[in-house]
N, C-alpha and C positions, 0 to 999 in steps of 0.2 A: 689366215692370210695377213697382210701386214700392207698398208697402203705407203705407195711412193709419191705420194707429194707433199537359124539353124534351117538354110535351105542346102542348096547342093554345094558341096566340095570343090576344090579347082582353087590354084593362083590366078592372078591374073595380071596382064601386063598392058600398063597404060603405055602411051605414045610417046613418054620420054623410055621407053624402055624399064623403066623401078619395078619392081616385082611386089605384090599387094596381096593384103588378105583378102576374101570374101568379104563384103561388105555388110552383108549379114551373119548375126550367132548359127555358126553351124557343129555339129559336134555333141557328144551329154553332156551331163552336168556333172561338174566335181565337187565331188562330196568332201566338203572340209571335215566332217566329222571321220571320216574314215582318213585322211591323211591327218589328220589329229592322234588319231589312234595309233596309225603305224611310227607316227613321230617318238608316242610316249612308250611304245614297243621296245625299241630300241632303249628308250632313258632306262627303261625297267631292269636291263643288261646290268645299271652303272655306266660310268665313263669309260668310252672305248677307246683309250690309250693305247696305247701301242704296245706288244709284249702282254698283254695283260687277260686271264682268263675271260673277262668283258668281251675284250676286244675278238674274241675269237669265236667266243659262242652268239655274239650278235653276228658276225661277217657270216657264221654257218646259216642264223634265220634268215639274213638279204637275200642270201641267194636261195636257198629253201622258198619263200616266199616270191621269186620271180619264177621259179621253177614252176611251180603251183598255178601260175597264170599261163602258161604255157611258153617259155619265153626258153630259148637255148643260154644254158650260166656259163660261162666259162670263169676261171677264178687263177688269176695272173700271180703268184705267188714269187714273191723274191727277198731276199737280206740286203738292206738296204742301208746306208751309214748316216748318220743326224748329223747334226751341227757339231757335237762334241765326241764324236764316232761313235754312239752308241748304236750296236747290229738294231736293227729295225725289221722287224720281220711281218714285211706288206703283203697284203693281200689286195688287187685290183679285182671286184668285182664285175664280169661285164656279163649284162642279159639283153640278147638278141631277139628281136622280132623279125620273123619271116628271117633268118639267117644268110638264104640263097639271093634275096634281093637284091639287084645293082643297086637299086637307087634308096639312097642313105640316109637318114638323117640320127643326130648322136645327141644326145643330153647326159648330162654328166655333172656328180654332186663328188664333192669328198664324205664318208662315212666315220670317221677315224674322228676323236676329241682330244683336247689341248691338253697337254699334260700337267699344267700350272695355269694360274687363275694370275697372270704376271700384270692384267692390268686393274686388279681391283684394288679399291679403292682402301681396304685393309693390308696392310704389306703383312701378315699373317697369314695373308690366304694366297702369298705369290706360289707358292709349291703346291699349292693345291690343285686337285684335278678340275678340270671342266666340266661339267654335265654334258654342253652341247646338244643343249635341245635345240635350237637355232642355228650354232653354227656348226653343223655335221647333221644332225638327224634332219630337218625338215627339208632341205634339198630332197635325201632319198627316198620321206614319205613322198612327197611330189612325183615322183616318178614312178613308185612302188601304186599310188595312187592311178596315175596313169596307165601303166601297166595292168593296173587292175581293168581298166576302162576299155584297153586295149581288148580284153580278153571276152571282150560281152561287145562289144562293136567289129569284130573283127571285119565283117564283109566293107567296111565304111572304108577302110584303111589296106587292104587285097594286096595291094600295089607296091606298099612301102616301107622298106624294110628301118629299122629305128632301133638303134643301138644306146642302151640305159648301161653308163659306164660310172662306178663306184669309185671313185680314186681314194686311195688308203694315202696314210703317210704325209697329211698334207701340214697339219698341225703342228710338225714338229720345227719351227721355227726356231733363232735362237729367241731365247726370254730376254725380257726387257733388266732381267737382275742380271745375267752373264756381264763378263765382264768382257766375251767376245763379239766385236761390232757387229752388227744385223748383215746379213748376205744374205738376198735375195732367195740365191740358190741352195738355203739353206730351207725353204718352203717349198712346198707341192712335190714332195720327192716321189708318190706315186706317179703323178701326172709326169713325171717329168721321163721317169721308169717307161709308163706306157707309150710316151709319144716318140721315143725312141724305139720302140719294141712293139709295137702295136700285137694287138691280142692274135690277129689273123694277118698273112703277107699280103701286102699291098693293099691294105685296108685304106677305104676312102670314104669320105660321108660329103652331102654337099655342102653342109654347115653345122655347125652345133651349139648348144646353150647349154653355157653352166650357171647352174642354181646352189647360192651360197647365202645362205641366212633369208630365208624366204617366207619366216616365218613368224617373226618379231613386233609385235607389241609397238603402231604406228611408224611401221618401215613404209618408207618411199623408194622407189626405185630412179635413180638418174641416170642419165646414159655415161656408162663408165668409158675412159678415156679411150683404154688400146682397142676394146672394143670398136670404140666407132673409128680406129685406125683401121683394125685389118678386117673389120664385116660390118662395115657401115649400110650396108641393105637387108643386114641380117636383124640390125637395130632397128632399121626403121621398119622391118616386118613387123616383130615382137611388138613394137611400142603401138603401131596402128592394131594389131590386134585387140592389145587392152583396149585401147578407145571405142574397137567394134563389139565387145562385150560388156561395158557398161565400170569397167575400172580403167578409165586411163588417169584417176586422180591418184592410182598408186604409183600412173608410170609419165611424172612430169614430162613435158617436152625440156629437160634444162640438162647441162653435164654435170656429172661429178668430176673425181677425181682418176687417177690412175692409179691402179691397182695392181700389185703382187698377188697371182692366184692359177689355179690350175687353168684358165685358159692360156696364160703365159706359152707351156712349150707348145699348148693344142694351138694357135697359132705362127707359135718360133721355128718347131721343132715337126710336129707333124705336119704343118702347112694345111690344114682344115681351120677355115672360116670361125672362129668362135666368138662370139659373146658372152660377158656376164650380169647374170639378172642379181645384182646385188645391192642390199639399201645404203642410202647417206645419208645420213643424218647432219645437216650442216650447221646448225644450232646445238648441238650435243655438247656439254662442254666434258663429260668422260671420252668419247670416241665420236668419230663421224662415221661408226660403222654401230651406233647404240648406244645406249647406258648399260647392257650385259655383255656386252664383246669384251670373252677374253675374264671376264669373273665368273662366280661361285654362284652369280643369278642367270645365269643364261640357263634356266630350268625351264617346265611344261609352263610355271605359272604363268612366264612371260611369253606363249607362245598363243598368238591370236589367229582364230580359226577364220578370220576375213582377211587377213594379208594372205594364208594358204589359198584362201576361196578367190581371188585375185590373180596370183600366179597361175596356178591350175587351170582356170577355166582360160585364159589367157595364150596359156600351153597348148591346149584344146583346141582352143580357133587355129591356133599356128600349124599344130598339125592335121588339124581335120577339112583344112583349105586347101591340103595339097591335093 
């Protein structure tokens, strides 16, 4: 992405009308060591470029692996054109819970790694590929995680159907060496793919979270800009969660910035509420998205099992409060 600038279940609604969490932890416990694991799952592939055998035999275990929780896969498959037209051949991951559900809710990570390491700090290493342990894998541990949780709590959850959507293709941005100027729309080609085409007709959720580098080595979460333009009570849900589980110091009350990323069309283009749960780093002087965003260190080393444990359980209240 590329920036532009535990008692009972139930919501509930105070007397201004704002929609809230349970006030208390309700929900299990998410196990950082296990979205640790599905995170370094994935690294074990290589970098999941685009085109690249990597890329293909991990998209086969995401969806293997939600299959396995009992989750319906569907796998959105198209040719898709990059910045400098090269064919892109995406895969949209989506794993359904309770499929027949009306009532929706959607999280959604991109899967797919940078194909050049264009903001490290070596210009040696700008053609180099990404790892993307942070920025691709730990989103879909997160969910992969949940999913798992889903699958051993089921009675908790009866009601609600929750659609875990993979967006491919997100990474292919132009690089900061091209000598063709940055276009937006030259990012989130998956997302941008499915929210014009959604997986199922007339697919609706009533809101959705995307999780983008959620697993980073002292990330802070701020409430990102468009976000709090088009699901301003989708943020203030998420964000009172953390405070009701015991991390709201990962999730300041403060903004960031505005951000280029697959909630873009899931707001533009689909018209579902989205959110993104992504860090800022405002003090960073490499990126205000880290010190590995976009280099040859965004590996497992730098991947801390308490920013996972934060988001996750976090996720947990949010859905285990409906």
């Amino acid at each position: 992405m590329a920036a532009i600038m535990t008692g009972c279940g139930g919501a509930k609604q105070n007397a201004g009308g704002d929609i809230t969490v349970k006030a208390e932890p309700v929900g299990p416990v998410f196990s950082a060591d296990s979205a640790y694991a599905f995170c370094e799952a994935q690294c074990n592939f290589g970098p999941r470029t685009m085109n690249s055998q990597a890329h293909e035999l991990c998209g086969q275990w995401i969806a293997n692996k939600f299959a396995g929780y009992g989750l319906q896969v569907t796998e959105q498959r198209a040719t898709l054109s990059g910045y400098d037209g090269t064919r892109l051949l995406s895969n949209n991951i989506i794993a359904s819970w309770l499929p027949d559900a009306s009532d929706r809710i959607m999280l959604c990570a991109h899967w797919d790694s940078r194909p050049w390491a264009d903001n490290d700090p070596d210009p040696d290493n700008w053609r180099k590929p990404v790892m993307a342990a942070n920025d691709g894998a730990s989103g879909v541990a997160v969910m992969l995680e949940l999913a798992r949780l889903l699958s051993m709590e089921a009675a908790d959850t009866s009601h609600l159907g929750i659609d875990f959507i993979c967006f491919d293709a997100e990474d292919w941005g132009t690089p900061q060496w091209s000598d063709q100027p940055d276009d937006s729309r030259s990012w989130a080609l998956g997302a941008q793919h499915w929210a014009a085409r959604p997986h199922r007709d007339g697919y609706r959720a009533r809101y959705a979270v995307l999780l983008d580098m959620v697993g980073g080595q002292g990330a802070r979460f701020y409430r990102e800009g468009f976000s709090l333009r088009y699901a301003p009570d989708v943020v203030k849900r998420v964000w009172q969660a953390a405070q009701v589980v015991g991390f709201g110091g990962y999730f300041p009350q403060q903004d960031g910035g505005y951000i280029t990323d697959d909630h873009g069309p899931v707001n533009e283009v689909a018209k579902i509420p989205c959110i993104d749960i992504i860090p800022y780093y405002p003090d960073c002087p490499e990126s205000s998205f880290g010190p590995t965003w976009h280099t040859i260190n965004d590996d497992m080393q730098h991947i801390d099992r308490q920013t996972l444990q934060a988001v996750g359980q976090t996720l947990v209240q949010v859905l285990w409060s409906e």
